[in-house]
C-alpha positions in Angstrom: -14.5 -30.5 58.5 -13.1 -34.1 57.5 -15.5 -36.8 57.5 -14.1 -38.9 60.5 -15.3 -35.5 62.4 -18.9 -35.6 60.7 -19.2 -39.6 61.4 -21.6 -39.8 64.3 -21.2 -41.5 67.9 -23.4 -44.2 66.8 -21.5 -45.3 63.4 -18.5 -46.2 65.8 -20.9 -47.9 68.3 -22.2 -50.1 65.1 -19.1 -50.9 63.7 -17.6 -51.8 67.6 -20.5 -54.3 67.5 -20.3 -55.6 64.2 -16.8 -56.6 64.9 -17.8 -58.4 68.6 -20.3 -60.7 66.7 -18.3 -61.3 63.6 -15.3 -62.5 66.6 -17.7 -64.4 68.6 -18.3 -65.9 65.0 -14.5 -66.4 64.5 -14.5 -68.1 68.0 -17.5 -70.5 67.4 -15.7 -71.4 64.0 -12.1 -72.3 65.9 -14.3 -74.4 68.5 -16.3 -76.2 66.3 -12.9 -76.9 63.9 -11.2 -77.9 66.8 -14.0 -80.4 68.8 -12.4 -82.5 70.8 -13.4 -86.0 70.8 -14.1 -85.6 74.4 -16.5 -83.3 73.1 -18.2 -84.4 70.6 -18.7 -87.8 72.9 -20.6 -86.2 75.4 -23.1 -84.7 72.6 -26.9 -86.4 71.8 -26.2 -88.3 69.1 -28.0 -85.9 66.7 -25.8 -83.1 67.9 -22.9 -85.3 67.1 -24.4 -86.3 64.1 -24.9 -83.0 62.6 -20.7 -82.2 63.3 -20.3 -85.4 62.0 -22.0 -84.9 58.7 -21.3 -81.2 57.6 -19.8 -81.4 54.4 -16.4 -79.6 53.8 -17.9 -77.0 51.6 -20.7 -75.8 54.5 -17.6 -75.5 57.0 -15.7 -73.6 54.2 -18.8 -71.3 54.0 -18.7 -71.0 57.6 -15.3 -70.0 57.4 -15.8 -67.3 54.9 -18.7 -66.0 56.2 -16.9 -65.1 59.6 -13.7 -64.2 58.3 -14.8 -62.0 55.9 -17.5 -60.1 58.1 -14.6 -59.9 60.5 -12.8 -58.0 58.3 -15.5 -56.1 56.9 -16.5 -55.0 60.6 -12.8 -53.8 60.7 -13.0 -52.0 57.7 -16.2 -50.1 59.5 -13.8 -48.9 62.5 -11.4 -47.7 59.8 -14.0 -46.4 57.6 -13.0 -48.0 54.7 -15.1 -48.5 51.7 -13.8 -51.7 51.0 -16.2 -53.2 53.7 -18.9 -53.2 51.0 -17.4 -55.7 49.0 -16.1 -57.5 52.3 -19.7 -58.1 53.8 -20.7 -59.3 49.9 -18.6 -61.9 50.7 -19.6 -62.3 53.8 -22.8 -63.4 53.0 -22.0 -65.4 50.0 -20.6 -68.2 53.0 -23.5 -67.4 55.5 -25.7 -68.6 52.4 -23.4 -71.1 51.7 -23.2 -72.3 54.7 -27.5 -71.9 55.3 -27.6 -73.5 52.6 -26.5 -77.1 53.8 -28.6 -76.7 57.2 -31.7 -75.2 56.2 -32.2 -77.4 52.3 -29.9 -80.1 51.9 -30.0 -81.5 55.3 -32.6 -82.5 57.6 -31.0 -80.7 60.7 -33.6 -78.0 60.6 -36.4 -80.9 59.5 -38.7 -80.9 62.8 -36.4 -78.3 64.2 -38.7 -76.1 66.7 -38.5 -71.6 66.2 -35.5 -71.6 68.7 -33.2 -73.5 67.3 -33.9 -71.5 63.6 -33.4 -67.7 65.7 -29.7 -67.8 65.7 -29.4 -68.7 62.0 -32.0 -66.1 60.6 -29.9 -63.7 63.2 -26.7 -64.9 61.6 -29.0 -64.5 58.0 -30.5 -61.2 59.0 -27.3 -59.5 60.4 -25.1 -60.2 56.8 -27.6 -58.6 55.4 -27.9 -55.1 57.9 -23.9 -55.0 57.7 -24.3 -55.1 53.9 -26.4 -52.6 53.6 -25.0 -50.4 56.3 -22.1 -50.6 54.5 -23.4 -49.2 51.0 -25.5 -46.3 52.8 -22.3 -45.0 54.5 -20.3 -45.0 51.6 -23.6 -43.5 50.2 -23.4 -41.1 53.3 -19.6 -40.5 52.9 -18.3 -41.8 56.1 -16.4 -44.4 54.5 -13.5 -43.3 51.9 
């Protein structure tokens, strides 16, 4: 019996989910690089402000962080064992990116519990893909 046949029903419904977020993270990156004017005008002026003011290098981490989870989700439908290193990256540009809003700005300063759940989700998800990952290579459903 090969390995694709031992990988159970759930692995594939994982790694089909995995890859939805990371795009609806691909999606939220190609609207936020590509805000109108229009847009950004008809924000609060702190929500402007904080599209305004993200440096370069947070919207680089941004970038990396969904790209290379895209990828690394892939990598989980094709049950590869390069999705390990994938998510490693990954997270390096969710912390990057976490980084900038959570220490080194004051966007999250005052910031109420809902507005912090979808970056510890973003946080907390890196790290469950990560360590999926390693236990299926562990496992041997990824070659």
């Amino acid at each position: 019996m090969n390995h694709q046949e031992k990988t159970p029903a759930w692995f594939r419904v994982v790694a089909i989910l995995a890859t939805i977020w990371n795009f609806m993270g691909l999606v939220a990156f190609f609207m936020q690089i590509k805000m109108s004017e229009a847009t950004l005008s008809a924000m609060s002026p702190a929500d402007r402000a904080i599209y305004e003011n993200t440096p370069l290098w947070a919207t680089i981490g941004f970038a990396i962080a969904v790209f290379a989870g895209t990828f690394g989700s892939v990598a989980l439908l094709l049950r590869k064992k390069w999705a390990y290193p994938v998510f490693i990256i990954s997270l390096i540009g969710i912390i990057m990116q976490q980084t900038y809003f959570f220490f080194l700005s004051d966007i999250m300063k005052g910031a109420e519990i809902p507005a912090m759940i979808m970056p510890a989700m973003v946080l907390l998800i890196g790290v469950l893909l990560l360590f999926f990952a390693k236990k299926m290579i562990r496992q041997g459903w990824l070659s």
